[in-house]
C-alpha positions in Angstrom: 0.5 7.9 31.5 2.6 10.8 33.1 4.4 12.5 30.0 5.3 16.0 29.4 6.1 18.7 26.5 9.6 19.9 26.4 10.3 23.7 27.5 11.4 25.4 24.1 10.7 22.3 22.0 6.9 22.9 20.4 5.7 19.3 19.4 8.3 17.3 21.2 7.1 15.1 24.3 8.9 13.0 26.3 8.3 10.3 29.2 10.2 7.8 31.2 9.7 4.3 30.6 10.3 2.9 34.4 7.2 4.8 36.1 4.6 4.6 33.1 5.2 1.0 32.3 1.9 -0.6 34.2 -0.5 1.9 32.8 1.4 1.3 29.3 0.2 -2.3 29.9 -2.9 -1.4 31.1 -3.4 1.0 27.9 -1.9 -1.5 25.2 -5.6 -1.9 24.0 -4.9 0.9 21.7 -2.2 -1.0 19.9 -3.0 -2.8 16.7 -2.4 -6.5 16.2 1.2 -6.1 14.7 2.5 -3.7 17.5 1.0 -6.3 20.5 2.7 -9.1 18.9 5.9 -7.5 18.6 5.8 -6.1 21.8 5.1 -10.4 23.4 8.4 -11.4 21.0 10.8 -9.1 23.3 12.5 -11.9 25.4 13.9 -9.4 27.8 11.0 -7.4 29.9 12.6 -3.8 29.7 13.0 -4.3 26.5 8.9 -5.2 25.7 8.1 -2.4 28.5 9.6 0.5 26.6 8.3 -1.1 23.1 4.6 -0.7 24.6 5.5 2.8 26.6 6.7 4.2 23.4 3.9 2.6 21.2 1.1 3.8 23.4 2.5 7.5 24.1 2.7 7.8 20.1 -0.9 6.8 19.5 -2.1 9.1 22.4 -0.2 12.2 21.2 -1.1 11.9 17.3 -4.4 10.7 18.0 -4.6 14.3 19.8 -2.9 15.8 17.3 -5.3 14.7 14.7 -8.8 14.7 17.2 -8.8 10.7 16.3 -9.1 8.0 18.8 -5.6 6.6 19.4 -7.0 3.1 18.9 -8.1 3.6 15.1 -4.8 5.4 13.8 -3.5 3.4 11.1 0.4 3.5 10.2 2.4 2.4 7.2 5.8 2.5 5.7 7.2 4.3 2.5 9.5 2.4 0.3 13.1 2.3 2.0 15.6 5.0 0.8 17.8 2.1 0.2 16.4 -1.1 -1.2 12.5 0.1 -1.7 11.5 -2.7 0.4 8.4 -1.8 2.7 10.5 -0.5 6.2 11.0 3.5 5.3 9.8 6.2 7.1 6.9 5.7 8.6 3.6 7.8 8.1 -0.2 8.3 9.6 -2.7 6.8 6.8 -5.2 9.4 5.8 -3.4 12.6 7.2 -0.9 13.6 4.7 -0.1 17.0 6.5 1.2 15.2 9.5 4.9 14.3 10.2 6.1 13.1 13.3 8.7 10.9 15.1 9.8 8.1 17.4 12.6 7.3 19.8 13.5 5.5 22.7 16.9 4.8 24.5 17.2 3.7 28.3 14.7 4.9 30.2 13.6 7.8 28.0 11.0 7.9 25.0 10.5 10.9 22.8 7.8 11.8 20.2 7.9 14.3 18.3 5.0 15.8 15.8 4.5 18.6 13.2 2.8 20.1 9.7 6.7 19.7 8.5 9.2 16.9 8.5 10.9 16.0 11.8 13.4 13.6 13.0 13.8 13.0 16.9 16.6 10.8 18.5 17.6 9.7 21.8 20.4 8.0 23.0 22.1 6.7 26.2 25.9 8.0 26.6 27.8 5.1 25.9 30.6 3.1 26.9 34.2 4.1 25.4 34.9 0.5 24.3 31.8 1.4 21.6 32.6 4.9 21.1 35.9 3.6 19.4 34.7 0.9 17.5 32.0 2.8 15.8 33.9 6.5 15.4 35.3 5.6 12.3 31.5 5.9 10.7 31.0 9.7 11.6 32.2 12.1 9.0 35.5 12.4 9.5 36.0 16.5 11.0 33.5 14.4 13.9 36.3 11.6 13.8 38.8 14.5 14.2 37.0 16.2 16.3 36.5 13.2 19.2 40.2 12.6 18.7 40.9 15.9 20.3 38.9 15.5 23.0 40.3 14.2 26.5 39.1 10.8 26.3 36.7 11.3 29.8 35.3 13.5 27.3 34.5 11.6 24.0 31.6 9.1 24.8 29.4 13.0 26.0 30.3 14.0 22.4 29.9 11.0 20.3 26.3 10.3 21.9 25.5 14.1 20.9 26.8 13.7 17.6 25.0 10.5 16.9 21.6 11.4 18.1 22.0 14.4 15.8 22.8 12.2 13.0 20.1 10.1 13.5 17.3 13.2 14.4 18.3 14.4 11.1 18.1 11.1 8.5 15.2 10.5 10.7 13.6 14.1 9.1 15.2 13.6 5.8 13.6 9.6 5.3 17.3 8.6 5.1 17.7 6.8 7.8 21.1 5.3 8.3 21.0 3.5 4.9 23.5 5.4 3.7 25.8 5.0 6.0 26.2 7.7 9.2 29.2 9.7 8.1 26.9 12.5 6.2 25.4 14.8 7.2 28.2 16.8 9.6 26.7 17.7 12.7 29.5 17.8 14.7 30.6 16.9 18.2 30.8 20.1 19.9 28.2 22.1 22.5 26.1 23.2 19.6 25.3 21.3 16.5 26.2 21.9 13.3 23.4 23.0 11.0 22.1 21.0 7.8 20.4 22.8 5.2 16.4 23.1 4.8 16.7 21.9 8.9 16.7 23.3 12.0 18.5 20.9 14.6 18.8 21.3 17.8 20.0 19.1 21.0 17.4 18.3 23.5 18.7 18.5 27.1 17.8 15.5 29.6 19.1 14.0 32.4 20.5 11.0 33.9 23.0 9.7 31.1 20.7 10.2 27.9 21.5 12.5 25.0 18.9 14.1 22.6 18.0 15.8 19.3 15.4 17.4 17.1 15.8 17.9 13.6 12.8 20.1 12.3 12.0 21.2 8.2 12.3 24.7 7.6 8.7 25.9 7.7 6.8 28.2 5.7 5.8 31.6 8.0 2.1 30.0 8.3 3.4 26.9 9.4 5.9 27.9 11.8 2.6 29.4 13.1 0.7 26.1 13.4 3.4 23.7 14.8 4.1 27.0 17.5 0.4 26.7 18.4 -0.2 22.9 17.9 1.4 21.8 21.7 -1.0 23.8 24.1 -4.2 22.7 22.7 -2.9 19.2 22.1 -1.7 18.8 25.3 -5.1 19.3 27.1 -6.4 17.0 24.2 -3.7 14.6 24.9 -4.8 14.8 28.8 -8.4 14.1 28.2 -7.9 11.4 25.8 -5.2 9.5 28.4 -7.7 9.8 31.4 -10.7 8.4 29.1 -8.4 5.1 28.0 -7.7 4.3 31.2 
């Protein structure tokens, strides 16, 4: 799989579903049981091709992360936030230390891993007929905030906004069960900051929006998530070259 570590973003990778979907395939040995079969229930293809891209790409870049074999990682749920049924925030059995992220939108898939929490989101820029249906669900300086906007403008901004949103319940465990209006983030250039976060936008191309919502680290562990993506990504290399 082709993949790469984004410039200025330490533990955030990213790939593109379109060219990595037949070695995806050819890699989806390193799935478990549940992730193959709900990667066969997808009726559309794209849709099954960026479950498996994303899915594979995770396993390869924790089981680096961790020096595991991506095909024995084992991942469970916490309780949900909102009704404590078994669909919360994901985690890595038998590695408490070890936070990390999923997200796909389009043609784009980001992962992103640390020794902190962290929320990553990714989102096409989409079509205005959405943007105003769902506005009203932002916090409402972001509501204001789109409404000033020249409306060529708005759909840019909202996606911002709402992959911030989501990077940051992603971090926090949240999610969106509490509805999307807190925390503010807002719609402008930069994003708004939440406290015990850093959040920042991720710049991509070709219509699709990004953020990264990392936990304020300790000194000593800023200093191990800053040194983490170099000698993962030559782990990450070895390990892809070997599934194949």
């Amino acid at each position: 799989m082709r993949y790469e570590e984004l410039p200025g973003h330490p533990g955030v990778v990213a790939a593109s579903v379109y060219p990595n979907r037949a070695s995806a395939h050819a890699l989806a040995p390193l799935l478990d049981s549940g992730e193959r079969a709900r990667a066969g229930a997808f009726v559309r293809t794209p849709d099954a091709d960026r479950y498996v891209v994303a899915h594979v790409l995770l396993r390869i870049v924790l089981g680096a992360y961790v020096d595991e074999r991506p095909d024995r990682l084992v991942f469970g749920r916490h309780p949900c936030a909102g009704c404590e049924g078994p669909h919360g925030k994901p985690y890595l059995a038998g590695h408490d230390g070890v936070h990390f992220s999923l997200s796909h939108a389009g043609d784009r898939v980001l992962v992103a891993f640390a020794s902190v929490p962290v929320g990553v989101d990714v989102e096409t820029v989409p079509a205005d007929g959405l943007v105003h249906d769902v506005r009203s669900a932002l916090h409402p300086r972001e509501q204001r905030e789109l409404a000033s906007l020249p409306a060529s403008a708005r759909a840019g901004a909202f996606a911002r906004c709402w992959s911030r949103k989501e990077a940051v319940l992603k971090a926090t465990g949240v999610a969106l069960t509490r509805g999307a209006a807190e925390p503010y983030v807002g719609t402008a250039l930069q994003p708004a900051q939440v406290s015990g976060l850093r959040l920042d936008d991720v710049l991509l191309t070709d219509g699709h929006v990004a953020a990264v919502a990392v936990g304020v680290a300790r000194p000593a562990d800023r200093a191990q998530v800053a040194r983490t993506p170099v000698s993962a990504t030559a782990a990450i290399r070895r390990d892809s070259t070997r599934s194949r």
